[in-house]
N, C-alpha and C positions, 0 to 999 in steps of 0.2 A: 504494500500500500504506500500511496506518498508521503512522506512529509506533511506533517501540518503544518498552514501557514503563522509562522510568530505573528504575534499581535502587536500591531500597529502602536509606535511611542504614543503619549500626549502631552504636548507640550504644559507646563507647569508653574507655577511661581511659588518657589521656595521662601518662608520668610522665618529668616533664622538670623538669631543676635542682631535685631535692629535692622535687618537688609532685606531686601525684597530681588532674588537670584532667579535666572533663566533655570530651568531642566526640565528634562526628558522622565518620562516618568513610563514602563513597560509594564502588564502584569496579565501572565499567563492566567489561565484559569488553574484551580484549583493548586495555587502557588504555595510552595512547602517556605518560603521566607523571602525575604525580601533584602537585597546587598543595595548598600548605599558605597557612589563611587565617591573617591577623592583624588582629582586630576595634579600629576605634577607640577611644579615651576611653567611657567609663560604656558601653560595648555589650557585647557577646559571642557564642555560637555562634549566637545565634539571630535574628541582625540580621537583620531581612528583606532588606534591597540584595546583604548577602554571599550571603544561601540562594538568591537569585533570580540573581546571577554564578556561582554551586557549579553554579548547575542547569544551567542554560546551559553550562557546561565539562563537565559530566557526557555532556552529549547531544555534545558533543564530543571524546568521546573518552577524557577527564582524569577519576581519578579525584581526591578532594577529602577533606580534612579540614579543618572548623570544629571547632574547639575554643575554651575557653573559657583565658584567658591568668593569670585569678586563681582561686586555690579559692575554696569556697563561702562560705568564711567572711571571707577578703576582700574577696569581693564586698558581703556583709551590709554590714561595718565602709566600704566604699568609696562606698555609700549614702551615708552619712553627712559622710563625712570624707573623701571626694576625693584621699586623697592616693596614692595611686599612678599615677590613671589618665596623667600625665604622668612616672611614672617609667620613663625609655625602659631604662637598661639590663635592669633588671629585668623587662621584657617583651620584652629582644630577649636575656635570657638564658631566659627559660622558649620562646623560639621554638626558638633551637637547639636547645634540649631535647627540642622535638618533633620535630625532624627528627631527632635523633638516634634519636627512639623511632621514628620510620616506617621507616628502616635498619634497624631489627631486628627486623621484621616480614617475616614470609616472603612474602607475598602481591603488597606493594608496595614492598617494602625495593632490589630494584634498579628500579623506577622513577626519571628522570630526576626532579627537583623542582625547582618554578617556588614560587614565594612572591606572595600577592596581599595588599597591605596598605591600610588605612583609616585615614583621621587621624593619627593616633597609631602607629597601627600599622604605618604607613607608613614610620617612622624605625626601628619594632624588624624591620623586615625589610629595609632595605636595611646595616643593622647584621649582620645573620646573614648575609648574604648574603657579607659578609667573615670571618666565625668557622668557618662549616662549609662543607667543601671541595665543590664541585660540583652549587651551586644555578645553574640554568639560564635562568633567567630573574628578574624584577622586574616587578609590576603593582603602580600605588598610584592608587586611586582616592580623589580630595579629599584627599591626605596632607597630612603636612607634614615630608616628605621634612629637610627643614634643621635635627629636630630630631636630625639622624643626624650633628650636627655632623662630626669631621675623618675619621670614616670616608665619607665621602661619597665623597671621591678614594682609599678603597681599594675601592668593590666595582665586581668585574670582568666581572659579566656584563650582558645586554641589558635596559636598565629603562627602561619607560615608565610616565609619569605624565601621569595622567587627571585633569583639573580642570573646574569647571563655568566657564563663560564671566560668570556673574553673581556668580562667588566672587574679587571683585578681591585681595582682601589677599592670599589664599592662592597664585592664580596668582602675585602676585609672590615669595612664598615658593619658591614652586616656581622660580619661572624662575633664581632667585639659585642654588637648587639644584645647578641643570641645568649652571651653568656652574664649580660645582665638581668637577663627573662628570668622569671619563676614558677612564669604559666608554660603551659606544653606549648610546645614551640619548635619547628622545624626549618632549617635553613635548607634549600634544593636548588643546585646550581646546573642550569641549563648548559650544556655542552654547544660549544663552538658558538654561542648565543652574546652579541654586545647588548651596548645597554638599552638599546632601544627595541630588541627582540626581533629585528627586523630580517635577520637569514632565513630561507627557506625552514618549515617546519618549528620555528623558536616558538611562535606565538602561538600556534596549536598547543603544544608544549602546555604551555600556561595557562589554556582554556581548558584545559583537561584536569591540571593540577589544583583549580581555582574550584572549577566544578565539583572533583572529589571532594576536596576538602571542608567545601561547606554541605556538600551531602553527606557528608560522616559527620561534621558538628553541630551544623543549625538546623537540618532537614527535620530532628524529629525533636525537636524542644518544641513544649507547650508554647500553643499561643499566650500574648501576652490580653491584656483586658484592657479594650482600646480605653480613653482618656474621656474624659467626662466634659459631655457637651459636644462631641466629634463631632465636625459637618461633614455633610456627603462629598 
């Protein structure tokens, strides 16, 4: 039989920490959880490696929000003048924002949530991951997990980190990481893979490993009890 067709994104407005963000918002039927992205340095909803791991999670199961972590006008001025794309609180304060805003949403607000992060965005999700209560998981592909500095040894749940095999500096980042964790935690270093995962076969690679991983941790936790007052 074919293929069923994934379900069409919809567009969204994210309003988390004071901001009102662009994203994409996907949700299969009968979705075992729901992975909130966090795009690296200078990128956003529209990174092609996140929309092609969304996709991938879609077809399994997950529904997905990519959103965009600076307004529009941030982003104009970050063209420019770079200066946020390294400011971790500040994008791991507009993530919980967005989790907070998927909690109040009737359709995926008791979904389980997993977090998948990029670069940069790698540090603001394993940061949220200690702010808001009962994220279920941790993906970070290429991050840089360490710059999640002394929250590292507080987040509690199952995180794995995805590195390319020809990204030495960053594996070493990561591995320094790895052994500040206390949560189960896995480092898997993609062979012949740089850091944008870009050679033939890297980024299947990591749709795969993203997939499992949150089917082994988030797929079968209790829904959570959406938030009081949720609009549709």
């Amino acid at each position: 039989m074919p293929e069923e067709p994934a379900p069409a994104p919809r567009s969204v407005i994210v309003r988390a920490a004071h901001a009102s963000l662009h994203g994409d918002l996907t949700v299969p039927d009968g979705a075992a959880g729901i992975i909130v992205f966090a795009h690296g340095s200078g990128s956003g909803r529209h990174s092609p490696r996140n929309q092609r791991v969304a996709s991938a999670l879609v077809h399994a199961g997950f529904a997905t929000l990519l959103f965009d972590l600076l307004t529009v006008a941030e982003e104009a001025a970050e063209r420019y003048t770079a200066h946020l794309r390294f400011d971790i609180p500040l994008l791991a304060d507009r993530l919980v924002g967005a989790i907070e805003w998927v909690r109040t949403q009737r359709d995926i607000g008791p979904l389980p949530i997993g977090l998948f992060g990029a670069s940069t965005g790698a540090a603001a999700a394993l940061i949220a991951a200690t702010r808001a209560h009962g994220i279920g998981a941790v993906v970070s592909r290429g991050g840089r997990p360490d710059l999640a500095k002394d929250a590292l040894r507080e987040v509690g749940c199952p995180t794995l980190l995805i590195v390319g095999g020809h990204d030495p500096d960053v594996i070493e980042l990561n591995r320094r990481a790895l052994q500040q964790m206390i949560a189960p935690a896995k480092l898997h270093i993609v062979p012949g893979a740089g850091h944008l995962f870009e050679e033939p076969g890297a980024l299947d690679e990591v749709t795969h490993l993203a997939s499992s991983w949150f089917q082994e941790h988030l797929a079968h936790r209790p829904a959570q009890q959406p938030s009081a007052g949720s609009p549709g």
